[in-house]
C-alpha positions as CSV (number, residue, x, y, z in Angstrom):
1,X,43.9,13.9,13.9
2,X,44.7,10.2,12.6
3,X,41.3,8.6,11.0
4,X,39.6,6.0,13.4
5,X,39.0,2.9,11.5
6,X,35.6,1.5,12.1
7,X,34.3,-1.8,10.6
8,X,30.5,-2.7,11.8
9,X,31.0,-6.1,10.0
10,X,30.8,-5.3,6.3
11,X,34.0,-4.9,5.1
12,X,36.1,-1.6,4.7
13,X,38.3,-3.1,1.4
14,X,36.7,-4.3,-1.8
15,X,37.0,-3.7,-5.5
16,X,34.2,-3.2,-8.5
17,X,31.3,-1.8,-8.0
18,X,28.4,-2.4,-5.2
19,X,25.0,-1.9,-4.9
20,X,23.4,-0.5,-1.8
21,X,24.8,-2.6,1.3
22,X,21.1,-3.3,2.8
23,X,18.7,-4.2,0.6
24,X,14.7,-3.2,0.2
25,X,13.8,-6.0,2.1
26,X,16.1,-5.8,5.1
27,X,18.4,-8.1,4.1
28,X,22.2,-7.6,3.0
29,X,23.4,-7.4,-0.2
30,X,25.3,-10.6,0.2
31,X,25.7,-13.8,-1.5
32,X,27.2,-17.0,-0.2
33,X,29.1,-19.5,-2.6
34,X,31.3,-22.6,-2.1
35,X,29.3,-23.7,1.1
36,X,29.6,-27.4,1.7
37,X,26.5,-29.3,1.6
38,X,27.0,-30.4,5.6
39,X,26.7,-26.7,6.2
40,X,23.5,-26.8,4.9
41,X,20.3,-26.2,7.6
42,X,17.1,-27.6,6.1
43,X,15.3,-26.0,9.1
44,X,16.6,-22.8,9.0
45,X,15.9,-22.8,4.8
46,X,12.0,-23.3,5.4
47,X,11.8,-21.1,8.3
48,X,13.3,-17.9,6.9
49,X,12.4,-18.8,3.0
50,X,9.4,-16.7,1.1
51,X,5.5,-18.2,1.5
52,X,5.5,-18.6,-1.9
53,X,8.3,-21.2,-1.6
54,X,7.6,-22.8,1.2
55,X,4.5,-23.7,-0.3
56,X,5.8,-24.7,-3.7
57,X,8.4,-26.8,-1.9
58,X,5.6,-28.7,0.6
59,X,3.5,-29.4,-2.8
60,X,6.6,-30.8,-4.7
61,X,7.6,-33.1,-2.1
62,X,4.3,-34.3,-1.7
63,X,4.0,-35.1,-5.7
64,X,7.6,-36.8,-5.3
65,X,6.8,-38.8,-1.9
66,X,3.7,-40.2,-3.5
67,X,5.0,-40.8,-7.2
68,X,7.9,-42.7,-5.4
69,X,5.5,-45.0,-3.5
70,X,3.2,-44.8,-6.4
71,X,6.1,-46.8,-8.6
72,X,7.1,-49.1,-6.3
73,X,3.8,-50.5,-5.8
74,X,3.6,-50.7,-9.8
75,X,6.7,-52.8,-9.3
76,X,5.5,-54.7,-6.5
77,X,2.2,-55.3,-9.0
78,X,-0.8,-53.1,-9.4
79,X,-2.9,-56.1,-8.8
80,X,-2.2,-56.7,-5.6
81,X,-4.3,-53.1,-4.9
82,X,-7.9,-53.9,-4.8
83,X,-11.0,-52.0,-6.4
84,X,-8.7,-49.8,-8.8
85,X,-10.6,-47.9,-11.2
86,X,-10.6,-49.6,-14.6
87,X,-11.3,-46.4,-16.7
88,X,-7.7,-45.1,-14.8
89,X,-4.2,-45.8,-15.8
90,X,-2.4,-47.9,-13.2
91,X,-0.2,-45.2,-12.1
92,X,-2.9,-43.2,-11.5
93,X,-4.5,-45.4,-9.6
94,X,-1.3,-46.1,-7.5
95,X,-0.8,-42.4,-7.1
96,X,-4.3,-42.1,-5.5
97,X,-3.8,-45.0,-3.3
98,X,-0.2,-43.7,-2.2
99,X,-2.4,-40.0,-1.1
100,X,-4.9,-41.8,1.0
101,X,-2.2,-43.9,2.7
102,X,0.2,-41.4,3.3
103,X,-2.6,-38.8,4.5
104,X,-4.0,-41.9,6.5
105,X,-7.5,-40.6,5.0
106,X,-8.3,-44.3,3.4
107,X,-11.5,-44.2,1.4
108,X,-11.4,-47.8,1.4
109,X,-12.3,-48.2,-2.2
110,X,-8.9,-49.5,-2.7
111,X,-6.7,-52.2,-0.4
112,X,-3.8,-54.0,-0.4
113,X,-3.7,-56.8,-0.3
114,X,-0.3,-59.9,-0.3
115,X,2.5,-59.0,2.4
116,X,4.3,-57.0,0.0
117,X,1.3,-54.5,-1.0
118,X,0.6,-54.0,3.0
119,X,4.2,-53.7,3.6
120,X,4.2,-51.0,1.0
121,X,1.3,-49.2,2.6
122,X,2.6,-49.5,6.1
123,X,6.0,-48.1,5.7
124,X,4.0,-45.4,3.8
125,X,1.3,-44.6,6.9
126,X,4.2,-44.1,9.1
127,X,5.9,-41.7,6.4
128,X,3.1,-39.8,6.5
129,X,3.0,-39.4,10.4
130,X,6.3,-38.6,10.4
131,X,6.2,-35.9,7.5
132,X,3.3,-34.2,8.6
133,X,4.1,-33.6,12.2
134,X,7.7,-32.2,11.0
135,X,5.2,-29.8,8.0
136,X,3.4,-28.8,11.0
137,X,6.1,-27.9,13.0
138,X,7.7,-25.7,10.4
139,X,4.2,-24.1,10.0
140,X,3.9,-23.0,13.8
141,X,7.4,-22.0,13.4
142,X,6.8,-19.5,10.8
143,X,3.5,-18.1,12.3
144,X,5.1,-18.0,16.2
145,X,8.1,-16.3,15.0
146,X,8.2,-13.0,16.4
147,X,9.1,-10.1,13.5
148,X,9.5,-6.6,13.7
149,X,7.1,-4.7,10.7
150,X,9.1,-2.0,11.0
151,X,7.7,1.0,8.3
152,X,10.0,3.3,6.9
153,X,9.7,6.5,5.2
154,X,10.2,6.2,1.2
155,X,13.3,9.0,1.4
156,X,15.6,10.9,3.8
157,X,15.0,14.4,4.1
158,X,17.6,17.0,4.8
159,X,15.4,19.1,6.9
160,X,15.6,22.4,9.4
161,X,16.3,21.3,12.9
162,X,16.6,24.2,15.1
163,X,19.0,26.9,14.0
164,X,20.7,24.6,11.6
165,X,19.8,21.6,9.7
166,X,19.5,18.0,10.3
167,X,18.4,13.9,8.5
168,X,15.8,12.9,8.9
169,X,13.6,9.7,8.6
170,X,10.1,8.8,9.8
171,X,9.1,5.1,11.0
172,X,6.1,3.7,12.1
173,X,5.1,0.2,13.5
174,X,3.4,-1.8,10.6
175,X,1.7,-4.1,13.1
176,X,-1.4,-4.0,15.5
177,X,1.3,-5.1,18.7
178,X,3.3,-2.9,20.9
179,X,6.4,-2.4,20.8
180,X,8.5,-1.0,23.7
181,X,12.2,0.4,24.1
182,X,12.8,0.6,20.6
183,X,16.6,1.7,20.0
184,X,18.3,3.4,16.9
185,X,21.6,2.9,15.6
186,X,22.5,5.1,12.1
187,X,25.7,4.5,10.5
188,X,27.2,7.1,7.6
189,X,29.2,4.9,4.8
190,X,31.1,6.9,2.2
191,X,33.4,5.3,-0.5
192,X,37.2,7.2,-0.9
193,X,39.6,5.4,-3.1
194,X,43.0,4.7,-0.8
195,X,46.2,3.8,-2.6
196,X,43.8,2.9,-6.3
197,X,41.7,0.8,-4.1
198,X,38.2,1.1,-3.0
199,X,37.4,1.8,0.9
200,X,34.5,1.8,2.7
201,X,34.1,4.4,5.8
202,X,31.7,4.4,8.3
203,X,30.7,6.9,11.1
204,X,28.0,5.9,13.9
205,X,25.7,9.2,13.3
206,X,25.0,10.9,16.5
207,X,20.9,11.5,17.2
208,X,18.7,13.7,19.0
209,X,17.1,10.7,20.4
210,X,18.5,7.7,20.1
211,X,15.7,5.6,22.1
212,X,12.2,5.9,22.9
213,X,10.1,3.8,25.1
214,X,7.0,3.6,22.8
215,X,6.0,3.8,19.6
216,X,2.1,4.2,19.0
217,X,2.8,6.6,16.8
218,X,5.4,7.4,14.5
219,X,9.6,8.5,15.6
220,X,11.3,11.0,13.6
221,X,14.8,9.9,13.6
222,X,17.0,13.1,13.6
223,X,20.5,13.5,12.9
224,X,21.9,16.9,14.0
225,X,24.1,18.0,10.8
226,X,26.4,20.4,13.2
227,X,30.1,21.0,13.0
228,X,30.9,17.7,14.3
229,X,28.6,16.1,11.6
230,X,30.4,14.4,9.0
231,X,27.4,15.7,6.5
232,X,28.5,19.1,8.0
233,X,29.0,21.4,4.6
234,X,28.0,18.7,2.0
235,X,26.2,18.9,-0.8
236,X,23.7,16.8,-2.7
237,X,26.6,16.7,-5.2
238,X,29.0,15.8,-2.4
239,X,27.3,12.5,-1.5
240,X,26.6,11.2,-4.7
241,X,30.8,11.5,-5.1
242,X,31.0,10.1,-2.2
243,X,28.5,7.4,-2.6
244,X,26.9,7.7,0.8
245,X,24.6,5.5,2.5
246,X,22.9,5.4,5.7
247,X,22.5,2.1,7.5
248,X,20.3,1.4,10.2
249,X,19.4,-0.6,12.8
250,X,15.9,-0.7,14.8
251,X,15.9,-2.7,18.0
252,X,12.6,-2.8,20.3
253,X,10.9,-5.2,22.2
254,X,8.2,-6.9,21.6
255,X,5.2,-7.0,24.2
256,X,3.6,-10.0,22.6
257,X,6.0,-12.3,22.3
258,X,8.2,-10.9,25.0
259,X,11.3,-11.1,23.1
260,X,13.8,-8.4,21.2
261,X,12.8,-7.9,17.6
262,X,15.0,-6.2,15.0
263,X,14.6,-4.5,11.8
264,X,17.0,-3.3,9.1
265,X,17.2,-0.2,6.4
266,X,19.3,1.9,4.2
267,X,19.0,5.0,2.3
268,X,21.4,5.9,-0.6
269,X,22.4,9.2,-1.5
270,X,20.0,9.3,-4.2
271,X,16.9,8.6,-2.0
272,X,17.9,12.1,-0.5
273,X,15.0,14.2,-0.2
274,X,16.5,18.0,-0.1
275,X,13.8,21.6,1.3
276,X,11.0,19.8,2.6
277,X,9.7,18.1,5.8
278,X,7.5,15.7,7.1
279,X,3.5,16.6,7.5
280,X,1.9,15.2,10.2
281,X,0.3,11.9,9.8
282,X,-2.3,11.8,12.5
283,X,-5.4,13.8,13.4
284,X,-7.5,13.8,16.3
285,X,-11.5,12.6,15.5
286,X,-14.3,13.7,17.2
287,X,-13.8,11.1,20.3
288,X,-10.7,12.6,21.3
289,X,-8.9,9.4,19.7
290,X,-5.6,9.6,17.5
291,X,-5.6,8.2,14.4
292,X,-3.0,7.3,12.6
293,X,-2.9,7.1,8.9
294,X,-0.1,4.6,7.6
295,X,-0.3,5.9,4.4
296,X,0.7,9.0,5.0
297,X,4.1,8.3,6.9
298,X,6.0,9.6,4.1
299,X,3.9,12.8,3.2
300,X,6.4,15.8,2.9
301,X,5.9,20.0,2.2
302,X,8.0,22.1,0.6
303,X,10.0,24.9,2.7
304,X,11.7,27.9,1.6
305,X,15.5,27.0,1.6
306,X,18.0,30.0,1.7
């Protein structure tokens, strides 16, 4: 039977060598160069960037904004500003000035005073307003995003299923919501060299259940290896040749925000875990309660293996 060629979107052709396709954190090993500078989305930037640098970035533009106002009322004359402090330098003094105007907090220790000083200070009050509404904008937009926390075990296990054997992963939600209808999608990538080039192949894996409506809990995410399995009769050896990864995709929906959520993963051949299967990560307590222990979502056993 011919090969079906199947692309998800990542490419089937490429030379050199790759690292996993989907990284640690979700996103895709992929990096964009040559993009034109109108192509650029400042909104987008600060709404998917880290904390750490969306915070670094508010703090430098507020250090720029008010050193730029700062030296032009130097230039306009620092004694047009009122009640400076003597024992400060005048920048410093402008500087301070600039951050009550543009923060509209106004101490009123200092003034302008001349039509060039309060022309200063009025272009930078309006600044301000405008700056802050758009830094609180971006701020709700980060915090009323809705995310998926998806959890995900540490490894794959090649596990027992039934009379055979089957994959295995265990996920759990990382968050105090519910989610609903959550969906799984596993694709099988393997690496064969066609005609002395490179060539990616991918197989969607079939799975014993491919949705369920809840997920309080944790879901076991089973691939049957059967004889229509393309892990059917491969070894840990095998892969490794073969460079296999498993790709996945997590849809559900999200009850709080009442919107579809999605969360990405991949496990590499060598994050294979071979004779052993998941424990069970929640007990009940005395109340009759479950309880779930996070930490425990990727506790394995040991099993005899023939």
């Amino acid at each position: 039977m011919k090969r079906q060629e199947f692309d998800p979107g990542l490419t089937q052709q490429y030379s050199g060598e790759l690292r996993r396709t989907i990284n640690r954190d979700g996103g895709f090993n992929v990096h964009k160069k040559g993009m034109r500078f109108r192509d650029f989305n400042s909104y987008l930037f600060l709404i998917d960037t880290t904390w750490p640098r969306f915070i670094a970035i508010l703090l430098a533009a507020f250090l720029i904004i008010n050193a730029i106002f700062a030296s032009a009322y130097l230039v306009n004359g620092i004694e047009r500003l009122r009640g400076t402090e003597t024992s400060l330098s005048p920048f410093v003094n402008a500087f301070f000035f600039s951050v009550h105007t543009l923060t509209t907090v106004g101490y009123g220790n200092i003034y302008p005073e001349g039509f060039g000083a309060n022309l200063l200070s009025a272009l930078e009050a309006m600044t301000g307003l405008l700056l802050f509404a758009i830094a609180t904008g971006l701020l709700y937009g980060r915090f009323s995003r809705p995310s998926a926390r998806i959890v995900f075990s540490k490894s794959i296990l090649v596990a027992p299923y039934q009379d055979g054997s089957s994959v295995q992963f265990r996920i759990a939600n990382g968050r105090e919501n519910v989610l609903l209808d959550l969906e799984a999608t596993v694709l099988f990538m393997t690496v064969r060299s066609s005609d002395g080039q490179l060539k990616r192949d991918f197989v969607n894996l079939s799975l014993e259940r491919r949705k369920v409506y809840f997920l309080p809990l944790t879901w076991t995410v089973v691939h049957p290896i059967d004889s229509d399995s393309p892990l059917f009769g491969k070894t840990a050896d095998d892969l490794a040749k073969l460079r296999a990864e498993f790709l996945i995709l997590i849809k559900a929906f999200d009850d709080t925000f009442s919107q579809v959520v999605n969360a990405r993963y991949s496990y590499r051949h060598d994050e294979m875990a071979w004779g052993v299967k998941f424990s069970p990560p929640f007990q009940i307590d005395a109340n009759g309660d479950l309880v779930l222990h996070m930490d425990h979502i990727d506790e394995v056993k040991q099993i005899a293996t023939p």
